[in-house]
KOLBA-312736 format. One record per residue (C-alpha): z, x, y; residue in three letters. Coordinates in pm, whole numbers, padded with zeros to 5 digits, always signed. Example, Ala and Ser with C-alpha at 12.3 -4.5 7.8 and 13.67 -1.06 7.14 Angstrom:
! KOLBA-312736
+00780+01230-00450ALA
+00714+01367-00106SER
! end
This chain:
! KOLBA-312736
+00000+00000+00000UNK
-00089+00158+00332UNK
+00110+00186+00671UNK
-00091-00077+00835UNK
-00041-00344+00555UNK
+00317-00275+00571UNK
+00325-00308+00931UNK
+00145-00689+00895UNK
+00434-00769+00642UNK
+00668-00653+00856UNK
+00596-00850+01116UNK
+00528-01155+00885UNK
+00932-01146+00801UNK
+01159-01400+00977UNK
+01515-01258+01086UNK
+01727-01395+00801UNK
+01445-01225+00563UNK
+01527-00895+00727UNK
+01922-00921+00783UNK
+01926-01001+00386UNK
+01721-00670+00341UNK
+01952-00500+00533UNK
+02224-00707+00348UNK
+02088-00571+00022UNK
+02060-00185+00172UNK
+02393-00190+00273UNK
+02522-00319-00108UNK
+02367-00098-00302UNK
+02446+00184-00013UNK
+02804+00084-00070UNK
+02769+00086-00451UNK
+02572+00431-00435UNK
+02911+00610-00261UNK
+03135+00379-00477UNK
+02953+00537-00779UNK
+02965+00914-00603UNK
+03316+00891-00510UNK
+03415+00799-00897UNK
+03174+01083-01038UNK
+03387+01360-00803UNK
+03698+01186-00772UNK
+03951+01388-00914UNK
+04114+01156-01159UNK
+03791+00991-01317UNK
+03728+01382-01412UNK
+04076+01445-01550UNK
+04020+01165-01741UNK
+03718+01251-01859UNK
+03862+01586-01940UNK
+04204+01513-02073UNK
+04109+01099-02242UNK
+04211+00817-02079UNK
+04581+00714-02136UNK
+04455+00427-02389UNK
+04211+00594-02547UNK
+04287+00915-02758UNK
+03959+00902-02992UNK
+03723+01136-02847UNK
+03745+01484-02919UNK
+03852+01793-02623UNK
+03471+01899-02704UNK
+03298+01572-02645UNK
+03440+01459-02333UNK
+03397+01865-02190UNK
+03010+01812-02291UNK
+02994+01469-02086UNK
+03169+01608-01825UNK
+02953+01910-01785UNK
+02655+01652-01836UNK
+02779+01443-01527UNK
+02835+01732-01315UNK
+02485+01908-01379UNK
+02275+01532-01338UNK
+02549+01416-01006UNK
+02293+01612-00785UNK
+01979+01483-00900UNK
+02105+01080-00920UNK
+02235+01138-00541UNK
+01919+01323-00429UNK
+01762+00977-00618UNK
+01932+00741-00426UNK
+01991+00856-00134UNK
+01587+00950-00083UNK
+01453+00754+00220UNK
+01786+00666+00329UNK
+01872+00883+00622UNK
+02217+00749+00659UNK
+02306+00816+00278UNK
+02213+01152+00341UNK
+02477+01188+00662UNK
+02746+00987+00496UNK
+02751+01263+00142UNK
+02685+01557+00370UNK
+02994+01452+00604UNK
+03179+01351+00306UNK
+03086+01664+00099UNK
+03206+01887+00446UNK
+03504+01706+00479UNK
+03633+01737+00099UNK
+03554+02122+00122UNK
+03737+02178+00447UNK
+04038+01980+00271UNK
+04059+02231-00004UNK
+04008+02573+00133UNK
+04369+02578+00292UNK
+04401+02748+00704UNK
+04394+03141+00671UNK
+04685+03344+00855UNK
+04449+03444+01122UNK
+04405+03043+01197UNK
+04758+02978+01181UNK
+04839+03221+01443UNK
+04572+03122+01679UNK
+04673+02749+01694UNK
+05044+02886+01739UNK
+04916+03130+02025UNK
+04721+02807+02153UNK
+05016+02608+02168UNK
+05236+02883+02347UNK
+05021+02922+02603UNK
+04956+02511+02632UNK
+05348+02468+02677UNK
+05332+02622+03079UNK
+05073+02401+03156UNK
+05207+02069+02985UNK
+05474+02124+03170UNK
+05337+02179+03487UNK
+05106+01881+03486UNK
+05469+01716+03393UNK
+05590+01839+03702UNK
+05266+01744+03933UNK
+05295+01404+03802UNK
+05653+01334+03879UNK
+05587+01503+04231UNK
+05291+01235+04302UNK
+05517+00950+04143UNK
+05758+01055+04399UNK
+05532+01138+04686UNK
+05410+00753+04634UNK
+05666+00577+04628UNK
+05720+00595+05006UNK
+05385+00478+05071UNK
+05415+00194+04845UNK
+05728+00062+04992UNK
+05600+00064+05349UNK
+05304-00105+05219UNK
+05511-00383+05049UNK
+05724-00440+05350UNK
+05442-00462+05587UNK
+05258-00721+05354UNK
+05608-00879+05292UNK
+05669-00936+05705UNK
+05295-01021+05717UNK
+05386-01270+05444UNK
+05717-01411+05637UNK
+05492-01404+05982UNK
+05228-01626+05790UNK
+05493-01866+05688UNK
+05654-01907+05986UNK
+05365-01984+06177UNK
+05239-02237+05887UNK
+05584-02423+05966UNK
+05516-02432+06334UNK
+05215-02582+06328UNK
+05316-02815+06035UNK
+05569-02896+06289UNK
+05314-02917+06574UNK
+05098-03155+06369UNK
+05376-03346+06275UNK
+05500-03415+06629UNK
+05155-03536+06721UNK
+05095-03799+06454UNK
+05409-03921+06500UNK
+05327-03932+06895UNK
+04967-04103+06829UNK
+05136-04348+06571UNK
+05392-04447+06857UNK
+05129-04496+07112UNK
+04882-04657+06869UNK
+05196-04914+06756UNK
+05285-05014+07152UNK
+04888-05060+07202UNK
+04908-05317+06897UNK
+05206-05487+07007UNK
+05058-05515+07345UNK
+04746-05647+07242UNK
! end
């Protein structure tokens, strides 16, 4: 099938068509690391070495030859799966990085570096410490005078509000009295 009648089917596909593709992708993605992560997980080879705890039939010699057999074909079924699958690929390379970092344990020379690292750190922590509680303080003048100026703002606001709530009040109960004597006058 060429590019170009790929393309045509690709375009052909309606959404839910190609959200269950990826639906499908990410399955079998998820059942292709399930199925890596049991081949090199630690305990599915010790008990492929040593038997599993129920079953004591198989001999030292025939579990050591599937062993060996998984280990030698692992490579070739991930390099089978994960073909055309760039994110495969990223997820066993990051996962094959990380498990190798986890063993090889941090060498002296490491060890004194992040101690050396964190000596040196300590000054500064502190002194940021220090600048922060200086700016804390150096604010909190500021931020007072700024309340009480929008507090007496706030009381000034108020107090005029009740003036002219008086104010108003005074004249409708001025025009009411005027418009009652020009009723009872009528």
């Amino acid at each position: 099938m060429s590019t170009t009648d790929t393309s045509a089917q690709d375009r052909d596909r309606t959404p839910e068509e190609i959200r269950a593709e990826i639906e499908r992708t990410r399955a079998g993605l998820g059942q292709d690391v399930d199925a890596l992560a049991d081949k090199v997980s630690p305990t599915s080879i010790e008990e492929s070495v040593m038997g599993a705890a129920h079953s004591g039939t198989s001999s030292a010699s025939d579990t050591a030859s599937s062993v060996a057999g998984a280990v030698q074909g692992a490579p070739d079924q991930v390099v089978q799966k994960a073909k055309g699958n760039p994110l495969a690929v990223g997820l066993i390379a990051f996962g094959a990085g990380w498990l190798v970092s986890s063993l090889i344990p941090a060498s002296d020379k490491e060890q004194e570096l992040v101690a050396q690292a964190k000596d040196k750190a300590a000054p500064l922590v502190d002194e940021a410490k220090q600048a922060a509680q200086g700016v804390a303080q150096d604010l909190k003048g500021p931020a007072q005078e700024a309340f009480d100026a929008v507090k007496g703002t706030a009381q000034d606001a108020a107090g005029t509000v009740q003036d002219q709530a008086r104010s108003s009040a005074s004249d409708v109960r001025d025009s009411a009295q005027g418009s009652a004597e020009q009723v009872r006058g009528a």
